[in-house]
TORKOL-4160 file (C-alpha; in steps of 0.2 Angstrom, whole numbers, padded with zeros to 4 digits, m for minus):
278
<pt num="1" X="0000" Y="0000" Z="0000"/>
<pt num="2" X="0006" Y="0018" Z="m0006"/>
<pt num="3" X="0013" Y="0030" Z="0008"/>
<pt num="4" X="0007" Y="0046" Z="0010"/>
<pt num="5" X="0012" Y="0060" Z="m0001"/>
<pt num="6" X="0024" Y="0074" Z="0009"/>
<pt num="7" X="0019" Y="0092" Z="0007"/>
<pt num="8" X="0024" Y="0101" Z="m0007"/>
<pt num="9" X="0038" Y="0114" Z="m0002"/>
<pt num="10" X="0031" Y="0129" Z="0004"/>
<pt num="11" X="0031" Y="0141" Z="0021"/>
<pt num="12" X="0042" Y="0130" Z="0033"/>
<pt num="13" X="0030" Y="0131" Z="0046"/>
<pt num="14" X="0015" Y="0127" Z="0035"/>
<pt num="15" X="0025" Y="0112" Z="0029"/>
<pt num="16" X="0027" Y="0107" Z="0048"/>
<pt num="17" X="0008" Y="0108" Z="0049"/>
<pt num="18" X="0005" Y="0098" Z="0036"/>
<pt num="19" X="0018" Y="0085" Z="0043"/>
<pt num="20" X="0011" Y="0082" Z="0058"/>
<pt num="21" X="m0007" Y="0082" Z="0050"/>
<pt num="22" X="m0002" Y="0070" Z="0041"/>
<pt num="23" X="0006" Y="0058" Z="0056"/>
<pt num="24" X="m0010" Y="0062" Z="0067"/>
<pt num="25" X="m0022" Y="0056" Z="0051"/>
<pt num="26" X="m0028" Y="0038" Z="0047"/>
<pt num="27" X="m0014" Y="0030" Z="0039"/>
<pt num="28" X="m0001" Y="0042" Z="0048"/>
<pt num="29" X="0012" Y="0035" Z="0061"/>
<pt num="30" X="0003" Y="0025" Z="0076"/>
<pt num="31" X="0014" Y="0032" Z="0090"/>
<pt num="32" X="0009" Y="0050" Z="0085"/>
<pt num="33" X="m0009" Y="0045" Z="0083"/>
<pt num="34" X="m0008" Y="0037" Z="0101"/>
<pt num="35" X="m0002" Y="0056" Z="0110"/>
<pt num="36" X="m0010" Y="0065" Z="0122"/>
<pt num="37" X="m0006" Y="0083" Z="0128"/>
<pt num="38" X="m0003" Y="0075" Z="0142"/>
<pt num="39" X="0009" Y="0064" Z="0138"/>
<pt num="40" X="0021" Y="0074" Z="0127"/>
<pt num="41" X="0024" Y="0084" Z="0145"/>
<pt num="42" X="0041" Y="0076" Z="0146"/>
<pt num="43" X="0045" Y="0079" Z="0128"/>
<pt num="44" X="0043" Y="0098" Z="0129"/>
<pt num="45" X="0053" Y="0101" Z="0144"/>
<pt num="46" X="0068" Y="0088" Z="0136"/>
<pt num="47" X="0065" Y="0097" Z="0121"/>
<pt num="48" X="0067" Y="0115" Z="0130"/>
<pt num="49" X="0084" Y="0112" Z="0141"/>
<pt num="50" X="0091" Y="0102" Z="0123"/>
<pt num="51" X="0090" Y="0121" Z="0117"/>
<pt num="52" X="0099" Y="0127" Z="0133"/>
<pt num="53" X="0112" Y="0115" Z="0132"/>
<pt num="54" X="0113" Y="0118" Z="0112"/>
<pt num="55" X="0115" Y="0139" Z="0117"/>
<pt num="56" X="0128" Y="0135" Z="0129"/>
<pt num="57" X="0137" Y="0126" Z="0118"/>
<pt num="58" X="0140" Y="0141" Z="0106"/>
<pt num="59" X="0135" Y="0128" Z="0090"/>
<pt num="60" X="0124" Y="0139" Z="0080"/>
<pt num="61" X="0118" Y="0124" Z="0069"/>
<pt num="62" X="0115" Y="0114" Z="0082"/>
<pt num="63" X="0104" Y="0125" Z="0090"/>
<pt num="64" X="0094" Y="0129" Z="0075"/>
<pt num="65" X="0090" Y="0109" Z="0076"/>
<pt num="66" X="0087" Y="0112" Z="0093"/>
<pt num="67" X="0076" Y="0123" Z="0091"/>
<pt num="68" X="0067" Y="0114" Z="0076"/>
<pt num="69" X="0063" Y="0100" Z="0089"/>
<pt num="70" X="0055" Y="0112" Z="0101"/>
<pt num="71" X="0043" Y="0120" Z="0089"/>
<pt num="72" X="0038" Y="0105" Z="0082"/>
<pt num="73" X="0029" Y="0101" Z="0101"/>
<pt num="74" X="0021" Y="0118" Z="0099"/>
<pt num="75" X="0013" Y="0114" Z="0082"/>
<pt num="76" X="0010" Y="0094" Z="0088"/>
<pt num="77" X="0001" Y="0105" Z="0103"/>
<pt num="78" X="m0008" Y="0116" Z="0089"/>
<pt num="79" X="m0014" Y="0101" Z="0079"/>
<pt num="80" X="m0019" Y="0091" Z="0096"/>
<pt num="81" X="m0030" Y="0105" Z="0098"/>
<pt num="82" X="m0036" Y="0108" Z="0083"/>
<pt num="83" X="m0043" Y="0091" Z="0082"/>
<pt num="84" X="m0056" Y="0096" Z="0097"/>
<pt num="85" X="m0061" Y="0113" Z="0090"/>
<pt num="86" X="m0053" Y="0122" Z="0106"/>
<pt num="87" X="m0039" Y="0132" Z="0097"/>
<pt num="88" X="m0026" Y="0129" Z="0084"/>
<pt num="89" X="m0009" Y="0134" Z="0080"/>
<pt num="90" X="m0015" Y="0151" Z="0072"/>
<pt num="91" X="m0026" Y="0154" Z="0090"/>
<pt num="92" X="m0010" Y="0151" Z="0098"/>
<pt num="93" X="0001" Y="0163" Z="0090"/>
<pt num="94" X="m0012" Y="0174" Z="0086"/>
<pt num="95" X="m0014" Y="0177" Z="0106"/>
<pt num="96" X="0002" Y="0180" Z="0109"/>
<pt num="97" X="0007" Y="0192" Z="0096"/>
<pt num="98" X="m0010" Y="0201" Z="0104"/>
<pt num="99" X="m0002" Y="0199" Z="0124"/>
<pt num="100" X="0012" Y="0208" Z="0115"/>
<pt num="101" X="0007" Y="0222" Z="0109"/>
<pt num="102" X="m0003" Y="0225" Z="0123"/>
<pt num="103" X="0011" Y="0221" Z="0136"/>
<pt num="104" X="0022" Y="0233" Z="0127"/>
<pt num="105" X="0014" Y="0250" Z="0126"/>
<pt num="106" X="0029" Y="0259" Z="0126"/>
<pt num="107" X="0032" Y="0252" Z="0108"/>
<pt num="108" X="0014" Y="0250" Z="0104"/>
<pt num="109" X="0008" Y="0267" Z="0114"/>
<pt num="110" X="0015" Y="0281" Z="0121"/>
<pt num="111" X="0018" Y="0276" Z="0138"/>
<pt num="112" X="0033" Y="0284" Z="0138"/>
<pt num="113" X="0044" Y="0272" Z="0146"/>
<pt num="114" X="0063" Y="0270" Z="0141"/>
<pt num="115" X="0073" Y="0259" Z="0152"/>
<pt num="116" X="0073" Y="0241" Z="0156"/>
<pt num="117" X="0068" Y="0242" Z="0175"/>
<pt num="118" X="0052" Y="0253" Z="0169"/>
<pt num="119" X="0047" Y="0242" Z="0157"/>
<pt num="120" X="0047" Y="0226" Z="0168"/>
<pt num="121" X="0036" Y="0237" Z="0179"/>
<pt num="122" X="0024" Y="0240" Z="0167"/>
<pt num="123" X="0021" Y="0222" Z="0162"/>
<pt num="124" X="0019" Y="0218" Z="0178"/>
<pt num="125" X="0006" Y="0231" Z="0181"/>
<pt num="126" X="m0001" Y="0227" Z="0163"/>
<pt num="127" X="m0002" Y="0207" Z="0168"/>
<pt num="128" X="m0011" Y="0211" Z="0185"/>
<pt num="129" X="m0024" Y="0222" Z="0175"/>
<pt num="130" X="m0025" Y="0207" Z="0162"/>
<pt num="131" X="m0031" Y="0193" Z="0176"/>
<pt num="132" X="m0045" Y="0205" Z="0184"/>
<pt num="133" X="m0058" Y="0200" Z="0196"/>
<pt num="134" X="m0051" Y="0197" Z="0216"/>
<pt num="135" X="m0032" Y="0201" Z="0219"/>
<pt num="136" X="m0021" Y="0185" Z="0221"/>
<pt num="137" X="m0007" Y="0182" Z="0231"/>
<pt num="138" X="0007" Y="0191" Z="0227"/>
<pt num="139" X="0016" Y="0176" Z="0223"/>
<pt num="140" X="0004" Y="0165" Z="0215"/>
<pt num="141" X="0009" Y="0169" Z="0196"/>
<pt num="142" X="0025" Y="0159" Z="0200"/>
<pt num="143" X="0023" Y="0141" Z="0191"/>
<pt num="144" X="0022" Y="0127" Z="0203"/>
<pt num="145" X="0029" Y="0116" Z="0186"/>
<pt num="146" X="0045" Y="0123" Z="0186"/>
<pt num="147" X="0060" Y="0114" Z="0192"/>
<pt num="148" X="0064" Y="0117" Z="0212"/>
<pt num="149" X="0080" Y="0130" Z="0207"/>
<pt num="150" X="0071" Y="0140" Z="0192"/>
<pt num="151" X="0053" Y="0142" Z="0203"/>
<pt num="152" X="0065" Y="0149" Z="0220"/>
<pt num="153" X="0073" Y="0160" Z="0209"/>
<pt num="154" X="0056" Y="0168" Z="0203"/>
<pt num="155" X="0051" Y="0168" Z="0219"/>
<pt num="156" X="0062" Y="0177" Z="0226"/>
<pt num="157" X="0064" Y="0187" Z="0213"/>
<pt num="158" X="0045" Y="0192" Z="0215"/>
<pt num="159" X="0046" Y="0195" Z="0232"/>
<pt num="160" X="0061" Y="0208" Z="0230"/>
<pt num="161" X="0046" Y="0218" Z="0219"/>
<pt num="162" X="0038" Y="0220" Z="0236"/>
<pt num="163" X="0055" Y="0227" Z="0242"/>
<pt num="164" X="0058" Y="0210" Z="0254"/>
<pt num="165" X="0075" Y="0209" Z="0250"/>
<pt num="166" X="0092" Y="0208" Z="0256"/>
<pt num="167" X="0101" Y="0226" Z="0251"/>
<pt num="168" X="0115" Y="0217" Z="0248"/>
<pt num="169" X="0125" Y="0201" Z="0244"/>
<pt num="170" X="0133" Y="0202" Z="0260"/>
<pt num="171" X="0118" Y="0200" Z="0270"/>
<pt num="172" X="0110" Y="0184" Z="0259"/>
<pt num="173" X="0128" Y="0175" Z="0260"/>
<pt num="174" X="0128" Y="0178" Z="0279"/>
<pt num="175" X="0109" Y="0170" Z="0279"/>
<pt num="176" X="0117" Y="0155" Z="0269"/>
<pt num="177" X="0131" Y="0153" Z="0284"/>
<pt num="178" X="0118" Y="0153" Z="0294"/>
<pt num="179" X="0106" Y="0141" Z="0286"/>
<pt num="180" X="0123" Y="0128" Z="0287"/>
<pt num="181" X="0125" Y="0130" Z="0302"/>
<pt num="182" X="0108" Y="0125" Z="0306"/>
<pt num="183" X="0110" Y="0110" Z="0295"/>
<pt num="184" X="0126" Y="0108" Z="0303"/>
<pt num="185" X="0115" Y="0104" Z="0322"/>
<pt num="186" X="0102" Y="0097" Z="0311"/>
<pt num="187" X="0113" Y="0083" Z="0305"/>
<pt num="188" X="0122" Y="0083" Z="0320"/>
<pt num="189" X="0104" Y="0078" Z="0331"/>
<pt num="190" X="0099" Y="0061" Z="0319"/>
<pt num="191" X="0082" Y="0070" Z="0315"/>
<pt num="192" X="0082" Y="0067" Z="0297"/>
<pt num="193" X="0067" Y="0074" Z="0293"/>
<pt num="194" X="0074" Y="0091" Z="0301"/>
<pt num="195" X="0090" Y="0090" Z="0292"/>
<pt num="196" X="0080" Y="0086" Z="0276"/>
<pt num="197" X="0071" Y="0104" Z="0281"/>
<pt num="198" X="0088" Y="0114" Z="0283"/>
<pt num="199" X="0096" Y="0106" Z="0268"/>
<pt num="200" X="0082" Y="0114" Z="0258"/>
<pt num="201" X="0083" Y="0132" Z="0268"/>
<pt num="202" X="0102" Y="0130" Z="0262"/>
<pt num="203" X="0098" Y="0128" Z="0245"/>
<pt num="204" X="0084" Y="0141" Z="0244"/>
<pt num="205" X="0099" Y="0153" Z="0253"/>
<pt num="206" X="0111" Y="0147" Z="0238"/>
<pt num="207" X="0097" Y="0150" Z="0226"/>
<pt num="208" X="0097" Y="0170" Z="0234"/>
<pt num="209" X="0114" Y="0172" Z="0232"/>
<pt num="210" X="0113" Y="0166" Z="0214"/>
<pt num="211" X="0099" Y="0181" Z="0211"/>
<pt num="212" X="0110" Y="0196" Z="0218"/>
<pt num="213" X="0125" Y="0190" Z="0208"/>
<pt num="214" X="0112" Y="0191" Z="0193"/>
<pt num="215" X="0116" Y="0173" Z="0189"/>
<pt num="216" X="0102" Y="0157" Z="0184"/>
<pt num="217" X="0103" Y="0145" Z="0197"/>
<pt num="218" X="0101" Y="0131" Z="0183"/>
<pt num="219" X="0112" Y="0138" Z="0174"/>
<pt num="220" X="0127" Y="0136" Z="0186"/>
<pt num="221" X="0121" Y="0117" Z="0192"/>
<pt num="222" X="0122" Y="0112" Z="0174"/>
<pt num="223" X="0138" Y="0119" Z="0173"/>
<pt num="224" X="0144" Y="0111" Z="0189"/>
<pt num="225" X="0137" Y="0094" Z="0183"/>
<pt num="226" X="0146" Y="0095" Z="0168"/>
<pt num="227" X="0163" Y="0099" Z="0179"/>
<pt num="228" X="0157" Y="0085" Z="0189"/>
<pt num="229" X="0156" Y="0073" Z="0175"/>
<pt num="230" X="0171" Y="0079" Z="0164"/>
<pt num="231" X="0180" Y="0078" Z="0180"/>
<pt num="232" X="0175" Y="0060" Z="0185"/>
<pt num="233" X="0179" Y="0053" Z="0168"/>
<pt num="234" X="0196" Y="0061" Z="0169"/>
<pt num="235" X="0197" Y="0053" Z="0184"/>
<pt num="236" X="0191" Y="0038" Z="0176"/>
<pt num="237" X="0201" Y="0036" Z="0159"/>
<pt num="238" X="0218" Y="0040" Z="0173"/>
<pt num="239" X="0213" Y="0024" Z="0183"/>
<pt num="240" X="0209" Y="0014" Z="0168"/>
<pt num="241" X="0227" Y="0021" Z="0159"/>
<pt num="242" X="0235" Y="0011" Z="0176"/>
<pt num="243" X="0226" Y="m0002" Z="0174"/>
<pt num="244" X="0216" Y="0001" Z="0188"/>
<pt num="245" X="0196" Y="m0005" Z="0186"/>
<pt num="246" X="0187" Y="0012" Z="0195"/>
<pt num="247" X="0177" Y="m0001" Z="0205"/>
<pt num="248" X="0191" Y="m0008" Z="0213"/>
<pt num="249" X="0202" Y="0007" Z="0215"/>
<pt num="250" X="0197" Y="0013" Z="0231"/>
<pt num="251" X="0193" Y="0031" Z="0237"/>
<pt num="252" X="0212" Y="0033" Z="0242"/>
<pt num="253" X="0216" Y="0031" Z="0224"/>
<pt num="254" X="0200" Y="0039" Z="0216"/>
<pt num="255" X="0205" Y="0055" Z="0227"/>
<pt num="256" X="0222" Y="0057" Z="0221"/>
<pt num="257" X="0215" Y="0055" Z="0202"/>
<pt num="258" X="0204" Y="0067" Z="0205"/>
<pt num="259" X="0215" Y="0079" Z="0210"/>
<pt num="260" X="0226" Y="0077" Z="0196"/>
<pt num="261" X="0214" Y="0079" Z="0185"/>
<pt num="262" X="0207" Y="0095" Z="0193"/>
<pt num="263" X="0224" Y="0103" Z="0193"/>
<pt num="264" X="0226" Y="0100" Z="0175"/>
<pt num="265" X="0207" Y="0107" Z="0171"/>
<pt num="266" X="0214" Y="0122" Z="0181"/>
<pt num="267" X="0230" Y="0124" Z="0171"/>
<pt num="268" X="0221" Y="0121" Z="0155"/>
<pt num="269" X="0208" Y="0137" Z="0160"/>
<pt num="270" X="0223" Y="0146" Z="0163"/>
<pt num="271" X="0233" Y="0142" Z="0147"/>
<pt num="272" X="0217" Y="0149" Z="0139"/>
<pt num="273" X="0217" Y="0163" Z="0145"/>
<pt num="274" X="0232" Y="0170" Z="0140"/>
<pt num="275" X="0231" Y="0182" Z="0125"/>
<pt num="276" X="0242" Y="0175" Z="0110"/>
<pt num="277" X="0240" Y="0156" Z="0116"/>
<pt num="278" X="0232" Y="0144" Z="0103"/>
């Protein structure tokens, strides 16, 4: 039996559409015809930090593949929808282009505003105006989907709006001292489901210091798991050079690799930053 005939070229995003028409339709591909919004959850968050990870990585192409995968779940989205009469892909892009222009007066209007700190301002005050109807919390435009670093970031980020805020690094990194020394007793007493509390007050403190130094908490723990894991395979490929199975090395021998290894990912960032050096 014949396959389907792909889309004639044309727009590149009509050409997606017509694609993943085709995959949801009798005859199409049976795993597509069998998703949910529901279930492609875990595809657009992989989908989204596969985009981070392609940005750090400084690789243009990749990133434009990258970034091809994560609109496909937005059209896939569109086209789920579509199929119940509740919106489609054009609704979708339809209402943000509206949000905006309307969350950007200043572009749109004459509000008059001209710096970054005013117009944050205003879309805050625009968004509030947007929802209407009896005032919610302050914070309860924070998503409770995002991961635990990215949703205490905005937190506190929000909170400082109100003006409850540290007024300087200082002050937050003498609350995380604080918060480890409480861990510290925590530990110290065998209550686990106390230490378990102050463990998360000292990452919620790391997270602060993280704001004030203007820096994206998950940001800095992917770059720390990637020392991490650079690191341990260094680690790992010395061991192995001596004929030394990592299982059977022992932490005596595992710390001395590691070291090694770290001194030479130090001379190696120091190598490169000298002018004139390949």
């Amino acid at each position: 039996m014949p396959g389907k005939t792909p889309p004639d070229s044309c727009d590149g995003l009509v050409r997606l559409q017509r694609v993943v028409h085709d995959l949801r339709s009798p005859g199409g591909c049976p795993w597509d015809m069998e998703q949910t919004h529901a279930s492609l959850m875990p595809n657009l968050v992989e989908e989204a930090y596969e985009v981070v990870e392609a940005v750090q990585s400084g690789d243009m192409v990749h990133l434009c593949e990258e970034l091809g995968d994560l609109l496909l779940q937005v059209v896939f989205h569109g086209e789920l929808g579509s199929e119940t009469g509740v919106f489609d892909l054009d609704r979708i892009a339809h209402g943000i282009a509206e949000k905006l222009i309307r969350r950007h007066p200043h572009v749109y209007g004459d509000s008059g505003v001209t710096d970054t700190e005013g117009v944050l301002k205003q879309w805050d005050e625009i968004k509030r105006q947007e929802k209407g109807g009896t005032p919610k919390a302050f914070l309860a435009g924070v998503s409770k989907a995002l991961p635990g670093l990215s949703r205490a970031a905005k937190l506190q980020k929000k909170a400082a709006k109100a003006g409850f805020d540290w007024p300087d690094t200082a002050g937050v990194l003498a609350k995380l001292r604080e918060e480890c020394g409480e861990l510290e007793e925590a530990t110290a007493s065998g209550n686990a489901a106390h230490a378990a509390e102050e463990l998360g007050d000292v990452l919620f403190s790391a997270v602060n210091v993280a704001r004030k130094l203007k820096l994206d908490p998950e940001v800095l723990m992917t770059a720390a798991n990637a020392k991490f894991e650079a690191r341990f395979t260094a680690m790992e490929s010395a061991l192995a050079a001596l004929g030394v199975p990592l299982e059977e090395a022992g932490l005596e021998r595992m710390e001395a690799a590691w070291q090694a290894a770290k001194a030479k990912a130090k001379a190696k960032l120091n190598l490169n930053s000298v002018p004139g050096l390949p």
